[in-house]
C-alpha positions as CSV (number, residue, x, y, z in Angstrom):
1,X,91.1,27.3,6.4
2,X,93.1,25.3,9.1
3,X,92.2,21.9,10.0
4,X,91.4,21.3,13.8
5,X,90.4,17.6,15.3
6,X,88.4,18.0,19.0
7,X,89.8,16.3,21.7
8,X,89.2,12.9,23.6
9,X,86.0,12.6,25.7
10,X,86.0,12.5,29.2
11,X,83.8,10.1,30.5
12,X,83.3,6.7,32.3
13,X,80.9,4.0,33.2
14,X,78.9,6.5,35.9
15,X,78.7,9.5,33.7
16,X,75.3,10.6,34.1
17,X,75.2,13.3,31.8
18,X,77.2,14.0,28.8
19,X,77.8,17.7,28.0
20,X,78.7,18.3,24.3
21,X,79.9,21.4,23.0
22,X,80.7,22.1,18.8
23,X,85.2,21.7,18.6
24,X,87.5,23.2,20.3
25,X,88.5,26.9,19.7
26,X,91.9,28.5,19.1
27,X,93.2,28.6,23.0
28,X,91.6,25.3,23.9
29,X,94.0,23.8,20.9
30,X,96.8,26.1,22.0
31,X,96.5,24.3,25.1
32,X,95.5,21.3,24.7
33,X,92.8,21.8,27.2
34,X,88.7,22.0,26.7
35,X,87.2,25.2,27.2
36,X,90.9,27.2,28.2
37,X,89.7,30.4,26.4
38,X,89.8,32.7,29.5
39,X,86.7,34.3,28.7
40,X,84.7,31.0,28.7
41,X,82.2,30.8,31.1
42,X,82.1,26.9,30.8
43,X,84.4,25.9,34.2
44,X,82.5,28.8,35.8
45,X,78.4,27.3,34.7
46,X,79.5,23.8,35.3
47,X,81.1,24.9,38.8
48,X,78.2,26.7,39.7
49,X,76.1,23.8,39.3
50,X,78.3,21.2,41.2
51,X,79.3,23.3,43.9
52,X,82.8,23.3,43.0
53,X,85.4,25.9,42.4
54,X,86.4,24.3,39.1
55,X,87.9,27.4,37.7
56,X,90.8,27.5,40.5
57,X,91.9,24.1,39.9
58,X,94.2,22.3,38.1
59,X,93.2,21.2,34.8
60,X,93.3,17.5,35.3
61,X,92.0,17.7,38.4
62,X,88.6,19.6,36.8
63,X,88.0,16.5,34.6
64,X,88.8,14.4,37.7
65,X,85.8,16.4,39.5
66,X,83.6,16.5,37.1
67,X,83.8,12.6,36.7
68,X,83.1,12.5,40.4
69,X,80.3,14.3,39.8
70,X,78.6,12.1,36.8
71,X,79.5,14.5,34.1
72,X,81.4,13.8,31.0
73,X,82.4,16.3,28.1
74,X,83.0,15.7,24.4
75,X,82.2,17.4,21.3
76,X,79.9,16.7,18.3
77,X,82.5,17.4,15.6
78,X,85.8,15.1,15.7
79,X,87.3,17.1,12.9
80,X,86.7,20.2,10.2
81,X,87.9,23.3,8.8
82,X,88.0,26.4,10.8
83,X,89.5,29.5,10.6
84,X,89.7,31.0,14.5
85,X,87.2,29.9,17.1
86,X,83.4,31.0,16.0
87,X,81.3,27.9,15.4
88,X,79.6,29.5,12.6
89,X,83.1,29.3,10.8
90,X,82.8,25.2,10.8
91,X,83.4,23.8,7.5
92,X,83.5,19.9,6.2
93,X,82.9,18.5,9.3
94,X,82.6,15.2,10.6
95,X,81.1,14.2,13.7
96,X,82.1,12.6,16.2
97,X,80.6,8.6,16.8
98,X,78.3,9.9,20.0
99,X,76.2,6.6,19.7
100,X,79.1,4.2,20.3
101,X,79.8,6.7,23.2
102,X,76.6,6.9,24.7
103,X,75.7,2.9,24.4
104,X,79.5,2.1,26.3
105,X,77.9,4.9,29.2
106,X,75.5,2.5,30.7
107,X,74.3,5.2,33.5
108,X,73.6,8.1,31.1
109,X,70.5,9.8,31.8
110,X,71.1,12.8,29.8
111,X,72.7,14.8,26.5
112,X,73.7,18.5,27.1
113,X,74.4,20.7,24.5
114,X,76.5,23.5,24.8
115,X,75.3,26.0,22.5
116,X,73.3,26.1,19.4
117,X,76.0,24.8,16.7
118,X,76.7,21.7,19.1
119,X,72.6,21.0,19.5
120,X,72.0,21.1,15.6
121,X,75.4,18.9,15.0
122,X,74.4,16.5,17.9
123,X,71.0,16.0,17.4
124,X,71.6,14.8,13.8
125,X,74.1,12.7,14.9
126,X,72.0,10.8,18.0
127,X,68.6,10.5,15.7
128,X,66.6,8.2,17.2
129,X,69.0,7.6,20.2
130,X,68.1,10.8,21.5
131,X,64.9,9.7,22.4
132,X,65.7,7.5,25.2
133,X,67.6,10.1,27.1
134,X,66.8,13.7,28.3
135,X,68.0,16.4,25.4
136,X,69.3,19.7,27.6
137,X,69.6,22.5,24.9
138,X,71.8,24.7,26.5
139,X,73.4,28.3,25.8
140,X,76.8,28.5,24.8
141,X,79.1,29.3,27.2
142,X,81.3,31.2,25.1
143,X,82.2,34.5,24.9
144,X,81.1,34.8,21.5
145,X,77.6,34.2,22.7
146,X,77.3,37.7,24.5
147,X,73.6,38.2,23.9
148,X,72.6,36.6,27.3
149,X,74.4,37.2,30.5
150,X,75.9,34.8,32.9
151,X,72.9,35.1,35.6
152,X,70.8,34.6,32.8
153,X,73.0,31.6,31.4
154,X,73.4,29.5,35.4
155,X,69.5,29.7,35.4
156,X,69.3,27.4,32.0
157,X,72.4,25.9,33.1
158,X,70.7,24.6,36.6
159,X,69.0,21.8,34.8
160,X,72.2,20.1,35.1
161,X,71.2,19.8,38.5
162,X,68.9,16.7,38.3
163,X,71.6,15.0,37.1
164,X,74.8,15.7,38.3
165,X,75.7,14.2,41.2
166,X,78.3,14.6,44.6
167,X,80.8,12.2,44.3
168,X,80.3,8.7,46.0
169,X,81.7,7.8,49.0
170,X,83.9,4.3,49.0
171,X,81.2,2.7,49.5
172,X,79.2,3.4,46.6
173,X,76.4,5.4,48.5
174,X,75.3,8.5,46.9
175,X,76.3,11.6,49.0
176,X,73.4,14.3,49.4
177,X,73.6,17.7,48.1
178,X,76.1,20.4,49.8
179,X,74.3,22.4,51.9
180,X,75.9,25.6,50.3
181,X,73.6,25.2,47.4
């Protein structure tokens, strides 16, 4: 089995909540790039949800948005064994250190999982630390996970809503919601 490390989280000191997905699959690695797989409904959910067209932007400038807009990404594995991209192919793994994460993210409200694989992982990594924060389990936005369609997937996916945000303005005020929504 090949040996595949995730890659670093995207975050800061406003992230309000952290989505966490399992590790990166075969095309993210390729490029170097979370969630590239073309078929990964990920840029589309999260788009959805901050009334952004995520998916027809540069990649650099979706992390830029989504920090705008309070949300950070990691994953729950920092490195294992995997042969392709299915999370049920995760061997020897070791998790990432998501408490030292979450205690240097001093606005986080709220833990999003990406998919069953990432929950289980996560959850046994936070233990008691997920307590004090709001646990989102939500369904994987891969293409893998075909049992439930997209519609079906934004409605779970909405409870990202409470917490992310529209990006300040320079004066630190909170911006209210787009209209479109």
């Amino acid at each position: 089995m090949t040996f595949k490390r995730c890659f670093d989280p995207v975050a800061d000191a406003r992230t309000r909540v952290l989505i966490l997905g399992s590790l990166p699959g075969e095309a993210s690695l390729a490029h170097q790039q979370y969630y590239a797989h073309k078929q990964n409904k990920f840029w589309h959910l999260v788009g959805e949800v901050i009334g952004e067209d995520l998916v027809a932007m540069e990649y650099e400038t979706r992390l830029h948005t989504l920090r705008e807009h309070r949300v950070g990404l990691w994953d729950v594995v920092a490195q294992a064994r995997r042969e392709g991209s299915l999370d049920g192919d995760i061997r020897d793994h070791e998790g990432n250190d998501l408490v030292a994460l979450i205690e240097r993210l001093p606005a986080l409200e709220a833990i999003a999982f990406n998919g069953g694989t990432a929950a289980r992982i996560g959850e046994r990594i936070l233990g008691a630390h997920a307590r004090h924060m709001t646990i989102l389990r939500l369904p994987s936005s891969s293409p893998a996970y075909a049992s439930m369609n997209f519609a079906a997937k934004l409605v779970q996916w909405r409870a990202l809503d409470e917490f992310a945000g529209e990006p300040d303005d320079r004066n630190g005020a909170r911006l209210g919601k787009r209209a479109t929504r």
